[in-house]
C-alpha positions as CSV (number, residue, x, y, z in Angstrom):
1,X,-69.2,79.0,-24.3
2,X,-67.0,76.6,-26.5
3,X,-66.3,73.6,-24.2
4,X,-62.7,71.6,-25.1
5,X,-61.3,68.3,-23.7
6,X,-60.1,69.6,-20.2
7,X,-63.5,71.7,-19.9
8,X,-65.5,68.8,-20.5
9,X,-63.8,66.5,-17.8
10,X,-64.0,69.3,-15.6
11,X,-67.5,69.0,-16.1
12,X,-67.8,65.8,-15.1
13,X,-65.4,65.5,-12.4
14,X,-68.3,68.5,-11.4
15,X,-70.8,66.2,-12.0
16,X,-69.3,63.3,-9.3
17,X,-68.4,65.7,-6.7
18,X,-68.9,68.8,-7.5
19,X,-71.2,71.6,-5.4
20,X,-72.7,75.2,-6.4
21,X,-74.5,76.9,-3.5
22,X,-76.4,80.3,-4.5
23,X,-78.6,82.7,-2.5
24,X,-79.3,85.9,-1.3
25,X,-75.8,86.4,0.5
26,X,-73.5,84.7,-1.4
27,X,-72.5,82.2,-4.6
28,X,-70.0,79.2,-3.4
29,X,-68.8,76.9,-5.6
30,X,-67.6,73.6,-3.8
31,X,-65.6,70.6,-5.0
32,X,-63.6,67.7,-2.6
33,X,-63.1,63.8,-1.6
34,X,-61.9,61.1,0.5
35,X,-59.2,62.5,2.3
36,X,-57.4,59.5,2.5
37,X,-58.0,57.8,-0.9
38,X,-58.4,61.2,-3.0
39,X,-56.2,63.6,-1.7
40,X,-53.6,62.7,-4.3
41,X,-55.6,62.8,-7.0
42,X,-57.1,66.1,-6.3
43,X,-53.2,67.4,-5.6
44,X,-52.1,66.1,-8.2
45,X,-54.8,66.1,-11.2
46,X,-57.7,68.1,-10.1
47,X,-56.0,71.3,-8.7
48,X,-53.7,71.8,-11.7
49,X,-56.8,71.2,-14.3
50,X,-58.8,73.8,-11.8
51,X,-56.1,76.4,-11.7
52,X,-55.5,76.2,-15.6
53,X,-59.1,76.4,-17.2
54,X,-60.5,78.1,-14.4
55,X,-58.9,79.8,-11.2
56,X,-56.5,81.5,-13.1
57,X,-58.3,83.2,-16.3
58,X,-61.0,84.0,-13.5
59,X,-59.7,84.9,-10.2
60,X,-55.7,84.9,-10.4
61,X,-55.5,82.6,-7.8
62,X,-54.7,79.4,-6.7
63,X,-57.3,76.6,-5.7
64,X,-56.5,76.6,-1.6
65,X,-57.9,72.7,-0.4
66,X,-58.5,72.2,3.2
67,X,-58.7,68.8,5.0
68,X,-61.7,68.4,7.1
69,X,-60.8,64.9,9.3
70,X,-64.0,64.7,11.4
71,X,-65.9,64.2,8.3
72,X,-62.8,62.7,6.3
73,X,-63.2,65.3,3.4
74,X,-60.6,66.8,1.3
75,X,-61.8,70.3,-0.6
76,X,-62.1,73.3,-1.5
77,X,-64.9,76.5,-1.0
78,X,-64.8,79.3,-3.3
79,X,-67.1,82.1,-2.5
80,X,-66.8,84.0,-5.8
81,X,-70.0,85.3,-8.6
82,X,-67.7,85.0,-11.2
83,X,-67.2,81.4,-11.0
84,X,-70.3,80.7,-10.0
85,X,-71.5,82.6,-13.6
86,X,-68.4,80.7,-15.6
87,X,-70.5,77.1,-14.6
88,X,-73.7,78.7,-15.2
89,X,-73.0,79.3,-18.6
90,X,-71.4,75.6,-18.9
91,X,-75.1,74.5,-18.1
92,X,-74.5,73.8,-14.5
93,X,-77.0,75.2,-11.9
94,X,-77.1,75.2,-8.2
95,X,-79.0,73.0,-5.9
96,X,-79.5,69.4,-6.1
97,X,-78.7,66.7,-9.0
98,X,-81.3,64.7,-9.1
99,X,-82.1,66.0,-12.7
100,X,-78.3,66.8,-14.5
101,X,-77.5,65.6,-17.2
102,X,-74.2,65.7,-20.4
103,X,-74.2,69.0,-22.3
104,X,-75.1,68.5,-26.1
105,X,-71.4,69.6,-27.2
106,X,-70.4,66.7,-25.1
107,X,-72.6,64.1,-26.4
108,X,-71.9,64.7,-29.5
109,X,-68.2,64.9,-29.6
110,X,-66.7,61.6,-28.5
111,X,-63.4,62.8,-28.1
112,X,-64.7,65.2,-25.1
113,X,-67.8,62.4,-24.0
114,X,-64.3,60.0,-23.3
115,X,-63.5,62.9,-20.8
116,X,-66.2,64.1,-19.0
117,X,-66.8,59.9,-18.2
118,X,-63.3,60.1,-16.9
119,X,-64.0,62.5,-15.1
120,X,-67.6,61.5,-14.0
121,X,-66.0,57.8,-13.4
122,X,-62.8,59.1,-11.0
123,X,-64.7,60.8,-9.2
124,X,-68.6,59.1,-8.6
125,X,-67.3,55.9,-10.1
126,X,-65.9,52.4,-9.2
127,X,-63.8,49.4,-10.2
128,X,-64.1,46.1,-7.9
129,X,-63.7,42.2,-8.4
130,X,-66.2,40.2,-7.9
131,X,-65.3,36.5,-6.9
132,X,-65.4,34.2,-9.8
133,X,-68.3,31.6,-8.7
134,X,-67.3,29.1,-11.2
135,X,-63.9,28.7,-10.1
136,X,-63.3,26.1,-7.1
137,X,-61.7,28.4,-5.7
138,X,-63.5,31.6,-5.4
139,X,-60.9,34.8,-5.7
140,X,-62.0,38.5,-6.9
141,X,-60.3,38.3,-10.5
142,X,-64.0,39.9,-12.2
143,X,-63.5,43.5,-12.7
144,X,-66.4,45.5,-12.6
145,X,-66.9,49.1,-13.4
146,X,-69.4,50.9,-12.3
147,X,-71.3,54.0,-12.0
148,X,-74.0,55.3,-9.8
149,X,-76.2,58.0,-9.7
150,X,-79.9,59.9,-8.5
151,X,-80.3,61.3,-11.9
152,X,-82.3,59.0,-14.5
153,X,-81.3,61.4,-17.5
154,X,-77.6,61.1,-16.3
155,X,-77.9,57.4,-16.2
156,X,-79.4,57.3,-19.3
157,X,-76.9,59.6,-21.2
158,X,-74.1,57.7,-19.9
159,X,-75.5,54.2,-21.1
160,X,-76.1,55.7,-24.8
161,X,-72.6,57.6,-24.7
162,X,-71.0,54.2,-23.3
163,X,-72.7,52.3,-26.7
164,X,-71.7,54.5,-29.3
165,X,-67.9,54.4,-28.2
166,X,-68.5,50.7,-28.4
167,X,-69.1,49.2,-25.0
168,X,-71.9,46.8,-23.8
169,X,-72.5,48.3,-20.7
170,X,-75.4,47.0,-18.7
171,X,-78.4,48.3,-15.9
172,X,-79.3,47.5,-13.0
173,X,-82.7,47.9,-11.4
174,X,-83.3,51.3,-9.6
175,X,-83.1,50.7,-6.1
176,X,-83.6,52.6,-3.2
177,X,-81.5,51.8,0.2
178,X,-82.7,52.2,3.7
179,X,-80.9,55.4,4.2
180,X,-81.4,56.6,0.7
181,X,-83.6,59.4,-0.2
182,X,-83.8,58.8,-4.1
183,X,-83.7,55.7,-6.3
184,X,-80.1,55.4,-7.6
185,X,-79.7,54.5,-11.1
186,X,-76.5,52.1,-11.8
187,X,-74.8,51.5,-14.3
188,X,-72.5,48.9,-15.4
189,X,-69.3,47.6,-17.7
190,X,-68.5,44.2,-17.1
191,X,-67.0,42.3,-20.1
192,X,-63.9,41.7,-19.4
193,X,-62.7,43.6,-23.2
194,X,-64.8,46.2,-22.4
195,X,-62.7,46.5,-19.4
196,X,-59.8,46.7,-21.1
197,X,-61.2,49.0,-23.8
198,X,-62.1,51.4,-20.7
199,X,-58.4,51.3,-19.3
200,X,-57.4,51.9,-22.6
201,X,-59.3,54.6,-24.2
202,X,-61.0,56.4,-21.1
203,X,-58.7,55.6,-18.0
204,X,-58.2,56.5,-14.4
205,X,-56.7,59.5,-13.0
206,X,-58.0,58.6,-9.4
207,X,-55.3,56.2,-7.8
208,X,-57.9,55.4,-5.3
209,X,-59.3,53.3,-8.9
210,X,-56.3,52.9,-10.8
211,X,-54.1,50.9,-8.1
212,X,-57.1,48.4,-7.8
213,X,-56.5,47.9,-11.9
214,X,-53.0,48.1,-11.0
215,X,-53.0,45.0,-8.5
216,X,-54.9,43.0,-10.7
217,X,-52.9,43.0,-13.4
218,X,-49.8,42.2,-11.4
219,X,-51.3,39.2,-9.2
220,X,-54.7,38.3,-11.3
221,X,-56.8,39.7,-8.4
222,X,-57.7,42.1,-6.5
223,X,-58.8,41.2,-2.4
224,X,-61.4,43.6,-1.6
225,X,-61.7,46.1,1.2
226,X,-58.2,47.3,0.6
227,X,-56.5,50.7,1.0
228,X,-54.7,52.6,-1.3
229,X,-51.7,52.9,0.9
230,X,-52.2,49.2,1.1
231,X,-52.4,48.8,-2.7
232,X,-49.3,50.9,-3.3
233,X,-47.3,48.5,-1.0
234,X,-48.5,45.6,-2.7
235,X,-47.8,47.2,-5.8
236,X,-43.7,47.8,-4.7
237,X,-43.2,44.8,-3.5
238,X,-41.2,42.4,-5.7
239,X,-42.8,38.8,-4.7
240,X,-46.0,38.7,-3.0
């Protein structure tokens, strides 16, 4: 199946938060987020990239999202073979991700890799500011970017695909958390061009990232902890 720019972010946005389910009784295909931090991004960016590549050419229809507030998810189930097949043949299986990885025809085609990390990084992704230590006074003006996952061949992937663009992104040790049932595999962009270069060439669709950028740039920091209703009020307010 020839793969093309909105496939491939598709594919990663698959890759952040993405689910297929398959056994005897049915084939579900799953996708969702935050439902307070995400829920515009998925109305806004998600569902229309969804419904154009995929809902409509297979099943005439409409992605229909639910919210789900006891467990603070916004998403949507789709019990249908045919789309189940249509990832299948993109290289995606079902079950769980502690092995995926980047399709060749992404890795290969920097165009689509810049993509699929966009979508990989809006949706399993992270920008925060560390406090800057030298400073005497200590405020969060040190973006960080970052990216976590289960999957050493992802992790790996996305470090080489990262370099040849022309970023110096960095690791950190595999850990494993108290509550975590595989070692997570992190990776990191932290120079403050690379940053920049990230913004620039790659970007956020997710305003639950993008404000955080956003704030930054307008007061030279961003204070952690912060919500995105938060970060939109600090971001229409004249003076702070």
């Amino acid at each position: 199946m020839n793969i093309d720019g909105d496939l491939a972010e598709i594919l990663g946005i698959h890759t952040g938060d993405g689910c297929i389910s398959v056994n005897e009784r049915y084939s579900m295909y799953y996708l969702g987020g935050d439902i307070n931090e995400e829920k515009e991004y998925h109305d806004k960016w998600v569902a229309p990239l969804f419904n154009k590549k995929i809902m409509f050419p297979l099943y005439k229809k409409k992605v229909r999202y639910k919210e789900h507030p006891k467990v603070g998810i916004y998403g949507f189930y789709i019990f249908n073979k045919k789309i189940v097949a249509f990832f299948n043949k993109l290289g995606v299986k079902s079950g769980r991700k502690i092995n995926i990885g980047i399709p060749k025809e992404i890795r290969i085609n920097l165009k689509f890799a810049k993509r699929f990390l966009r979508g990989l990084f809006d949706t399993d992704g992270n920008i925060y500011f560390d406090k800057n230590r030298s400073a005497k006074v200590r405020i969060n003006n040190q973006p960080v970017i970052k990216i976590g996952t289960v999957s050493e061949k992802l992790a790996n992937q996305v470090f080489v695909l990262l370099k040849k663009i022309g970023f110096h992104p960095g690791k950190k040790n595999p850990y494993k958390g108290k509550r975590d049932k595989n070692v997570v595999y992190t990776i990191l962009i932290y120079r403050r061009k690379d940053i920049e270069k990230f913004i620039r060439e790659i970007g956020f669709k997710n305003p639950k990232h993008y404000t955080k950028w956003l704030v930054y740039k307008k007061l030279g920091l961003c204070p952690p902890h912060t919500t995105l209703k938060e970060r939109i009020d600090m971001l229409k307010q004249k003076d702070l």
